[in-house]
N, C-alpha and C positions, 0 to 999 in steps of 0.2 A: 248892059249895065248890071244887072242880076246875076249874070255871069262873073262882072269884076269883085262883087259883092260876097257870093260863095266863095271864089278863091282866095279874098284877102280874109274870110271867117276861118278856112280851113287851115292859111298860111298864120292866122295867130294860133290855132291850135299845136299845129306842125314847129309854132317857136317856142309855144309853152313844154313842148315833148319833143327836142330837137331830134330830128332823122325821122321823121314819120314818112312811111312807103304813101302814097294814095294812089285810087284806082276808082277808075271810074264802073267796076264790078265792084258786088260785095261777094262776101262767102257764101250765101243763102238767103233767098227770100225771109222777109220778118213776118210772114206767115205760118211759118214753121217755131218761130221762136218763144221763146216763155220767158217771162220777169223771172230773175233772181229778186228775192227781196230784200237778201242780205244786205244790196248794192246802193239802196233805196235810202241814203240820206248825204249830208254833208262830209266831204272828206275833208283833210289837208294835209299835203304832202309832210314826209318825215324827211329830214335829210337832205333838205334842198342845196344843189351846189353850191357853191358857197360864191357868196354875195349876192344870190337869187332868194326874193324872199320866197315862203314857200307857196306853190298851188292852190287853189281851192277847188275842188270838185261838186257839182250837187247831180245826185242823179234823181228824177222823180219818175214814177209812173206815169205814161201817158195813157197808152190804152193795154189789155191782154198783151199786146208785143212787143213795146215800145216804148221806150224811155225820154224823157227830154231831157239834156246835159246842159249842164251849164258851169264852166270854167269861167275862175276867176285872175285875173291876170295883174300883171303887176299894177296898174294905175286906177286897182279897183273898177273896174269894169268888166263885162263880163261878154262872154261869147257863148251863143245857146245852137246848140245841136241834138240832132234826131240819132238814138243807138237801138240797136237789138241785141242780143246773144246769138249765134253761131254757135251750135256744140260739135268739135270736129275731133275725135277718137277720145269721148269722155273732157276735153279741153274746152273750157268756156271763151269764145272771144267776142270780145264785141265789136260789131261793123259800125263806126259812125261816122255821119254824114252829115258836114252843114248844110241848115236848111234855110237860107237868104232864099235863093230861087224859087221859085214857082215851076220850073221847068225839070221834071227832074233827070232828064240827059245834060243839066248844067251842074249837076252835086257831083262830088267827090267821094269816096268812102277812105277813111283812115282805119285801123287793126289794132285791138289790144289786148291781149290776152292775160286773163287773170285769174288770181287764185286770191284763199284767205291762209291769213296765219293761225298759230293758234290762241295766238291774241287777241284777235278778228282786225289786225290790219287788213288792206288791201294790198296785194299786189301785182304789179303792172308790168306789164312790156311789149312795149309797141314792135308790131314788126317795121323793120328798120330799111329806109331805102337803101341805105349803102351797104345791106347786107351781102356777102360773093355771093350768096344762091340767089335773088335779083338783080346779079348782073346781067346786062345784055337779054335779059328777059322780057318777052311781050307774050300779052293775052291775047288771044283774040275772042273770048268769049267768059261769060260769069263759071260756066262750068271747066275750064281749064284753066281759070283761076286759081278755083277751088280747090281740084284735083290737086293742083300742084304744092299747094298750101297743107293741105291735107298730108301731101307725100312728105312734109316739111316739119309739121309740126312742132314734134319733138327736137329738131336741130334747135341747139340754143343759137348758131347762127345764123339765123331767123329774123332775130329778134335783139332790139338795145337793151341796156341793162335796166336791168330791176329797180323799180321808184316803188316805192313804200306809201302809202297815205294810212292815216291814223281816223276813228271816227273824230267828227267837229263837231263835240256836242256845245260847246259855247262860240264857234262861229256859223258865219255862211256867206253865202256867194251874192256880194251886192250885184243887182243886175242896173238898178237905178240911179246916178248920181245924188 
């Protein structure tokens, strides 16, 4: 059950950010990772395709590594997931991971990698499953995962195109009906 639970949290994220790759590796332990703080409040998306209202994003600190997400989705309800930062050749990404389960060989990791403008937008770009460099491609481990991501990085096709978020200083992410 916990298991159907994780995957239908990761499958609303994966529809909020269509093409999201997941892996049940991340890029690095989140014991190596550190808070941005930049990242640390209400986003919502710029530019949303059209007839899509826009995202809402909140990232908060959890602990030194660890962020709690929270997406908000079209029918005002929200989806809360576990992220860290990844820095992979100066490149910040974040690993996240819904956390329904209690088990955690039942979570997922999803990829996002981002920068600021000099606006202080955010922006985003999930690596993409249907990208050709994850064609026909398997892991069999977190570190040839990585490696491989790593050897990738900078390919933009990698990665889905560029979603923009603005900060939300007058909204946020209802989590509660």
């Amino acid at each position: 059950m916990a298991y159907r639970i994780n995957l239908l949290s990761m499958a609303i994220i994966c529809l909020l950010f269509s093409g999201c790759y997941e892996s049940k590796y991340p890029l690095s332990t989140s014991s190596i990772a550190l808070i941005d703080t930049r990242l640390l409040k209400t986003w919502i998306e710029e530019n949303p395709p059209a007839g899509d209202k826009p995202h809402r994003v909140a990232l908060f600190k959890f602990n030194k590594t660890d962020y709690t997400v929270v997406f908000g989705n079209d029918n005002d309800t929200a989806t809360i997931a576990r992220a860290y930062t990844t820095m992979i050749d100066s490149v910040p990404v974040l690993n996240m991971q819904g956390s329904e389960s209690e088990k955690p060989l039942d979570r997922t990791f999803v990829f996002f990698k981002y920068a600021f403008s000099p606006d202080g937008s955010l922006q985003t770009w999930m690596i993409n499953r249907e990208s050709p460099l994850l064609e026909n491609t398997q892991f069999s481990s977190q570190a040839a995962f990585a490696a491989y991501i790593k050897k990738n990085i900078h390919d933009g096709r990698l990665f889905s195109e560029l979603r923009l978020f603005k900060p939300a200083h007058d909204a946020s992410v209802k989590i509660f009906p």
